[in-house]
VOBA-1610 file (N, C-alpha, C; in pm, whole numbers, padded with zeros to 5 digits, always signed):
BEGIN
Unk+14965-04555-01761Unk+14967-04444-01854Unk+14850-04351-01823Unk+14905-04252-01768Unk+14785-04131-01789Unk+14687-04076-01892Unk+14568-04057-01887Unk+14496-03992-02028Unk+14561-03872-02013Unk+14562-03796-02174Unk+14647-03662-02238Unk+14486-03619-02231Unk+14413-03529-02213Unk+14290-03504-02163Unk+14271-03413-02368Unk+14161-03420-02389Unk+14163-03330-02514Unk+14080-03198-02498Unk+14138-03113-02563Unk+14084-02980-02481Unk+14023-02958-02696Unk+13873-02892-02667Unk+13849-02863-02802Unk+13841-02665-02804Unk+13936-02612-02879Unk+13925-02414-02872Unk+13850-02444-03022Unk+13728-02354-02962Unk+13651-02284-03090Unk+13667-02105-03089Unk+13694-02089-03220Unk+13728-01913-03224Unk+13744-01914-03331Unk+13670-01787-03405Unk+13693-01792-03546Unk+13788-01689-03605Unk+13875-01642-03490Unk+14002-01581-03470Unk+14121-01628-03526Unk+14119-01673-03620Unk+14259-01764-03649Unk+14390-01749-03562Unk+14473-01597-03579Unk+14536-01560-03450Unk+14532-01655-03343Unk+14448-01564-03258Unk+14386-01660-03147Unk+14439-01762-03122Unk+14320-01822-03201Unk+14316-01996-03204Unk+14437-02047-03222Unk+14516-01999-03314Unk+14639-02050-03284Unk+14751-02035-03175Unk+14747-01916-03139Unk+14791-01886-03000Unk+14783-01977-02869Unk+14631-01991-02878Unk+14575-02048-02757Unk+14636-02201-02792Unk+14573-02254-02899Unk+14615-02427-02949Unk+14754-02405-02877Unk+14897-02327-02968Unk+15027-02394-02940Unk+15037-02401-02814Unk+14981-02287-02696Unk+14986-02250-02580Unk+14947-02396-02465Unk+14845-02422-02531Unk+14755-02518-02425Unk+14848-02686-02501Unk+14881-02745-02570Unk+14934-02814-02621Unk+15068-02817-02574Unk+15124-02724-02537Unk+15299-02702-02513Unk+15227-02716-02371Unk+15151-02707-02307Unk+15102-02773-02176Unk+15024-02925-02120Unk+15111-03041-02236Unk+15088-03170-02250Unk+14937-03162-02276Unk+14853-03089-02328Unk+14683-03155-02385Unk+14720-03176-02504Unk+14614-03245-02547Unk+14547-03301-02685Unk+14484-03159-02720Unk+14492-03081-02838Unk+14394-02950-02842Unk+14370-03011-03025Unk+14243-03001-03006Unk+14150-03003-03141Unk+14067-02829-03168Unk+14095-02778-03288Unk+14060-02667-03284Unk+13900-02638-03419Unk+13824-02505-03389Unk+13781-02518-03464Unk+13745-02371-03490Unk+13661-02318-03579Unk+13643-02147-03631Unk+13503-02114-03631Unk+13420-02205-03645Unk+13267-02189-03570Unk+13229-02269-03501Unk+13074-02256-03451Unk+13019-02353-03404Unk+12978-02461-03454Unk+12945-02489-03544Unk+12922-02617-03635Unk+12999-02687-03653Unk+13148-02606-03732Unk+13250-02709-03725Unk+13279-02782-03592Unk+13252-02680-03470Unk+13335-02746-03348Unk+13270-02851-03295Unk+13115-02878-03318Unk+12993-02963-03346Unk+13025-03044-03408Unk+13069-03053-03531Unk+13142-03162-03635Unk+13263-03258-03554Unk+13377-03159-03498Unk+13455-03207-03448Unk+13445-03271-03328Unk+13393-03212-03229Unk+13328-03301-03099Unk+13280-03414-03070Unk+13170-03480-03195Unk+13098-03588-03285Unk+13260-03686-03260Unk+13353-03598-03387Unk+13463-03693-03418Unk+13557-03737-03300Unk+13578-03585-03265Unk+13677-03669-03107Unk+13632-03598-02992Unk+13567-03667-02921Unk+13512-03610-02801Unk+13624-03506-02723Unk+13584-03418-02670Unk+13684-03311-02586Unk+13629-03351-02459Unk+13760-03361-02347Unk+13732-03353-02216Unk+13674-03206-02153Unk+13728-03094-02289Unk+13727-02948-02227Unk+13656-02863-02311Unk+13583-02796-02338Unk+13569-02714-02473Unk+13563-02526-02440Unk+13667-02502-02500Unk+13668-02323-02475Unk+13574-02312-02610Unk+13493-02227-02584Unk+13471-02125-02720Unk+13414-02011-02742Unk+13413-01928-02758Unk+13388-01803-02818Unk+13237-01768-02832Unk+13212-01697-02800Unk+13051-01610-02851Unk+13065-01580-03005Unk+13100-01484-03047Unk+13045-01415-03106Unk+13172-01476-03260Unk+13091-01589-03317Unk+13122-01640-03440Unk+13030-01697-03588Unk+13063-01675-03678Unk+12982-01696-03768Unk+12885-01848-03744Unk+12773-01906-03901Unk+12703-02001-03911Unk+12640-02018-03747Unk+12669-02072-03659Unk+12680-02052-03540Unk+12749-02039-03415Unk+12679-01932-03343Unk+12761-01881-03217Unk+12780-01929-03141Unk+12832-01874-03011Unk+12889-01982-02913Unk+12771-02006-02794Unk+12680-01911-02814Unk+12515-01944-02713Unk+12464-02079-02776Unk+12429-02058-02944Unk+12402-02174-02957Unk+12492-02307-02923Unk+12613-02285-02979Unk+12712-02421-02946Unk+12682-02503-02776Unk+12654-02398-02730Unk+12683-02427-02566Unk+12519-02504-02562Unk+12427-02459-02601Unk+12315-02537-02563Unk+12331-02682-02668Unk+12364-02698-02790Unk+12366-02822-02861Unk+12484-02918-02808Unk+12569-02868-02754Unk+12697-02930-02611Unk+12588-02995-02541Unk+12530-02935-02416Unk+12451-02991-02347Unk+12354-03083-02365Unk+12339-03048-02454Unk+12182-03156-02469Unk+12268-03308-02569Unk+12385-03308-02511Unk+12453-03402-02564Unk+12560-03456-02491Unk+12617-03402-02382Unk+12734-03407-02312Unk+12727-03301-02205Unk+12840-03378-02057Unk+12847-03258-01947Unk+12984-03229-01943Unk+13022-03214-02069Unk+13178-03173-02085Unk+13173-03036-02034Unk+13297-03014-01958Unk+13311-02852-01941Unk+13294-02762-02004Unk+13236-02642-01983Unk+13253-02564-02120Unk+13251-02415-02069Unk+13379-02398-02139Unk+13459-02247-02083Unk+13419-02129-02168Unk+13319-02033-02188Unk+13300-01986-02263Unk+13443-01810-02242Unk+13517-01787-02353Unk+13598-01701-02368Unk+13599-01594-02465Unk+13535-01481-02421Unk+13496-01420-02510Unk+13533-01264-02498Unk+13474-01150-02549Unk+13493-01008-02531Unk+13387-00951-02468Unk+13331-01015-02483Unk+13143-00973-02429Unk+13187-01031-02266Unk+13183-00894-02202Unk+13212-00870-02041Unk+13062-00843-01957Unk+12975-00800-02023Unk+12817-00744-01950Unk+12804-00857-01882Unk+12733-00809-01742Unk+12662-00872-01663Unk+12559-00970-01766Unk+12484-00931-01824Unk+12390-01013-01886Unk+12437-01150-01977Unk+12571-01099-02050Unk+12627-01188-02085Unk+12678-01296-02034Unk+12714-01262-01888Unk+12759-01355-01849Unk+12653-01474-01784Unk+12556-01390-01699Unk+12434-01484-01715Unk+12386-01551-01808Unk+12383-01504-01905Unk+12362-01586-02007Unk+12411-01739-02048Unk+12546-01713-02024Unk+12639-01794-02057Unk+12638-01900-01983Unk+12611-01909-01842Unk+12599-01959-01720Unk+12444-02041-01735Unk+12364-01972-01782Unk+12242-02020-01772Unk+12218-02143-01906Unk+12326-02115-01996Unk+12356-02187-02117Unk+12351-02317-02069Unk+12448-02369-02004Unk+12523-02478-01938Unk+12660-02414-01926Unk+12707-02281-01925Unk+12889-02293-01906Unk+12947-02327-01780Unk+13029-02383-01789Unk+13098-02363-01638Unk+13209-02293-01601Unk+13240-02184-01710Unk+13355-02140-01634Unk+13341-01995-01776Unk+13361-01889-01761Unk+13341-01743-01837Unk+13447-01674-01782Unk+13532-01650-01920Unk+13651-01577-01895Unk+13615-01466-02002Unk+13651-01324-01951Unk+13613-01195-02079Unk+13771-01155-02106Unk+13793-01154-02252Unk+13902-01093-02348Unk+13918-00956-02281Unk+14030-00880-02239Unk+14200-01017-02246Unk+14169-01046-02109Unk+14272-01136-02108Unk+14295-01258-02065Unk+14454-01303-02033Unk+14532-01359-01991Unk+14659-01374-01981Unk+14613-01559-02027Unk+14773-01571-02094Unk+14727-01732-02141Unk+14769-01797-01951Unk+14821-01749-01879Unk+14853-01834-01761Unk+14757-01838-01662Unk+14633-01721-01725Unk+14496-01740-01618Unk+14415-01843-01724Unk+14403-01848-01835Unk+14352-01920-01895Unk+14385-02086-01837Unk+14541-02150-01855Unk+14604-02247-01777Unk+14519-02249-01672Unk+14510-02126-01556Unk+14485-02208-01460Unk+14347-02234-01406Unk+14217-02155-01502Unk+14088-02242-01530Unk+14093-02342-01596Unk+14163-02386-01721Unk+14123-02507-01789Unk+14183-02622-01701Unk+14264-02619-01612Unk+14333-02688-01502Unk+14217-02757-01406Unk+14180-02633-01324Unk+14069-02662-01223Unk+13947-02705-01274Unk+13942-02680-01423Unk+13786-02786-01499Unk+13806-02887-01548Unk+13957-02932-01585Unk+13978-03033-01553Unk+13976-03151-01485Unk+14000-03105-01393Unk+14049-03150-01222Unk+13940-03201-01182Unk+13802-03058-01180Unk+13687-03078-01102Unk+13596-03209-01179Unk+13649-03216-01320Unk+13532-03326-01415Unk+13594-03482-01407Unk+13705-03487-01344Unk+13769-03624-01320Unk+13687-03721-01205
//
């Protein structure tokens, strides 16, 4: 039996998040979702994610912070997906711990085929 890998989307987009969840789920993952950073902190605790997308720019806390309290806890992937396109941002993001920065929009089948290859590469 193969592991169903669990992918965790943080976005405080409801839309979105739901978009992305049915999307990535109708593509055999486990998807645990969440609307900030804390919650997705809460949830991570509860069920570890093989993958974690999430978002910059969300309430209680953002996705800079999320990405450093990730790390200093886990070398789970972490896809940061956001609107914030600047050069600086993306350094940023990178320098966080991310491994993979995708800027809004986005097609859900380029999305597929990073969460694929960070998959792949963390096995």
């Amino acid at each position: 039996m193969t592991h169903k890998p669990n992918i965790l989307v943080v976005d405080d987009d409801a839309r979105w998040r739901e978009v992305l969840t049915i999307f990535l789920a109708s593509r055999n993952w486990n998807v645990i979702s969440a609307n900030d950073g804390q919650a997705a902190l809460d949830q991570f605790h509860q069920h570890p994610a093989d993958l974690v997308i999430l978002d910059v720019m969300m309430p209680v806390m953002d996705g800079w912070e999320l990405c450093q309290q990730l790390r200093q806890i886990s070398d789970v992937p972490i896809m940061v997906l956001t609107a914030r396109g600047q050069d600086n941002d993306r350094k940023k993001g990178l320098q966080l711990g991310a491994d993979d920065y995708l800027v809004k929009p986005v097609t859900l089948r380029e999305i597929e085929t990073h969460v694929a290859g960070l998959l792949q590469h963390s096995r």
